[in-house]
N, C-alpha and C positions, 0 to 999 in steps of 0.2 A: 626180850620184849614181852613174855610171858603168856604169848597165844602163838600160833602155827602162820609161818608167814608167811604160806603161798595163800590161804585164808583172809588174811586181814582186808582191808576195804580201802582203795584209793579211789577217789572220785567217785564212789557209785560204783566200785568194781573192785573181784578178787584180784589180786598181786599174780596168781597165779593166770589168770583170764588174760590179762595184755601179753605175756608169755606165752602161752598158747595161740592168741589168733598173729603173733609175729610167726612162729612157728609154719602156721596154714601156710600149704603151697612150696615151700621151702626145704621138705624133711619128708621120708619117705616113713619113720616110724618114730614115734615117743612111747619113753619108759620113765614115769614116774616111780623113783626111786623113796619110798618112804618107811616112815620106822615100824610102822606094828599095823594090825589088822583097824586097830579103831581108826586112824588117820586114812589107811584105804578106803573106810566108808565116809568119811567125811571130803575128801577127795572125790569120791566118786558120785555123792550127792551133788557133789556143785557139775563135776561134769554136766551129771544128767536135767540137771536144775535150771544150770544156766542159758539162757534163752538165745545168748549173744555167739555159743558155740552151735556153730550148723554141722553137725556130726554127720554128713553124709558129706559134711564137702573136708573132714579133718582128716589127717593118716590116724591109725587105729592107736590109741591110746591103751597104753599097757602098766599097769597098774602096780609094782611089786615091794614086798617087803625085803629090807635087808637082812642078807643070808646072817648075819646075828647084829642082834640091837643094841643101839647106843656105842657103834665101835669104830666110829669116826668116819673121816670122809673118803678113806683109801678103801674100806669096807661098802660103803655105798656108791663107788667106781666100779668095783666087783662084779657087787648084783647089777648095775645097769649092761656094763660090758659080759655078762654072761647070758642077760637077757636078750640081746639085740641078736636081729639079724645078720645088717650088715656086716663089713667087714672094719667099721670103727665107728666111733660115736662123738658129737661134739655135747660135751657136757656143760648142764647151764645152773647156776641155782635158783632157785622159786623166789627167791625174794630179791631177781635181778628185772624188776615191769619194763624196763626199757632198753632193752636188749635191742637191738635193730635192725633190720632185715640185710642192712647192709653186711654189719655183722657178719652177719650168718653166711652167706654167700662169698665175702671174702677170708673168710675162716675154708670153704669148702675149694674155693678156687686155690688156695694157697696149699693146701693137702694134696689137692691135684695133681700141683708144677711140681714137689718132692715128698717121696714118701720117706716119712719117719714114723718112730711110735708114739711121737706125741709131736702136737703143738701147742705151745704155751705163752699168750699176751703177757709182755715185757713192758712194766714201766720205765721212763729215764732213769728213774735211782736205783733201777735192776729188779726189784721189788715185784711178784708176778702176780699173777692171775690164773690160778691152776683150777679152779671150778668154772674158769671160761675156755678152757682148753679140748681140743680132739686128741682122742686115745685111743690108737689101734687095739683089735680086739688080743690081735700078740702082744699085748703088754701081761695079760691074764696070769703065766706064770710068775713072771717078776712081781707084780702084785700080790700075788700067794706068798713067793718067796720073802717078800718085805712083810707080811700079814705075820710070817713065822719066826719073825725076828723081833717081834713085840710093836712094829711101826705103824702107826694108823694115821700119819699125813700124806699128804697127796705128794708134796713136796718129794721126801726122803725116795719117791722113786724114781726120782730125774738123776739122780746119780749112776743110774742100771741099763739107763735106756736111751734112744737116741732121741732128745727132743731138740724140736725146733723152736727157736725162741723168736716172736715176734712183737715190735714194738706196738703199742696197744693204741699208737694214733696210723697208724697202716689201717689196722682192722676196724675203728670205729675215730675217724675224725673229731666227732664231738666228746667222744669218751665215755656217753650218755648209757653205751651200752654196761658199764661195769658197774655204774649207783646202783649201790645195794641200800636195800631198807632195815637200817637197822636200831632204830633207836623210834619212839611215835613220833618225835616231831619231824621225821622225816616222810610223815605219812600226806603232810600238810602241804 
């Protein structure tokens, strides 16, 4: 798209903003997972900027750079799941605005009822959803050990570990939650 897509502008609003106030209430902590220092400050201008986020009612917003740049998305799983708390993370991308709260709560309810090291939304044609996925914080070494085998998709680590595979109208009925923005006229 050739600009930063948790940036960009729907309706009068960052792509990242609707993500975040779904998030409110929901999440004990976020870790903005991004590539270099300049996007940290452009990131953190809009936090501080944006009028619509009430910072005293958000979980604390954590801001990081990926432990090395431009090295895909198995990489930016890494640093968020090194950076967290918790004892796992539900990973979301920035240029998913309509994510759903439903979502989110039955992604967290379903981790609950069995623990694996991942869960990951299943389409009917098998086809998944791994940047809509929770990942235990024990997936860390099998991520290393895929890092050192040359591997930088999320994918290549469901071979290593035990994931739960869930059909992706369980967790979000309308589906709404997985449109991703990725071309302008879907800004429209």
């Amino acid at each position: 798209m050739g600009q930063d897509k948790g940036l960009m502008i729907l309706d009068d609003k960052p792509v990242l903003v609707y993500l975040l106030e779904t998030l409110d209430h929901l999440v004990d902590e976020i870790i903005l997972v991004l590539r270099d220092k300049k996007q940290v400050c452009s990131y953190q201008n809009l936090i501080n900027d944006d009028k619509r986020l009430r910072k005293d009612l958000y979980p604390q917003i954590q801001l990081v750079t990926d432990l090395e740049k431009d090295q895909g998305p198995l990489f930016g799983l890494l640093t968020g799941l090194s950076h967290i708390k918790a004892g796992g993370a539900l990973v979301l991308p920035c240029d998913s605005p309509f994510v759903s709260g439903y979502f989110i709560k039955k992604t967290f309810e379903i981790i609950e009822e069995k623990q694996v090291l991942a869960m990951v939304p299943q389409w009917p044609d098998g086809s998944l959803e791994p940047l809509h996925g929770y990942y235990h914080k024990e997936c860390i070494p099998f991520i290393e050990d895929m890092l050192n085998q040359g591997f930088r998709d999320v994918r290549s680590l469901f071979n290593h570990i035990d994931v739960r595979y869930i059909s992706v109208e369980i967790l979000d009925p309308d589906k709404t939650s997985f449109q991703n923005l990725n071309r302008p006229q879907d800004l429209k």
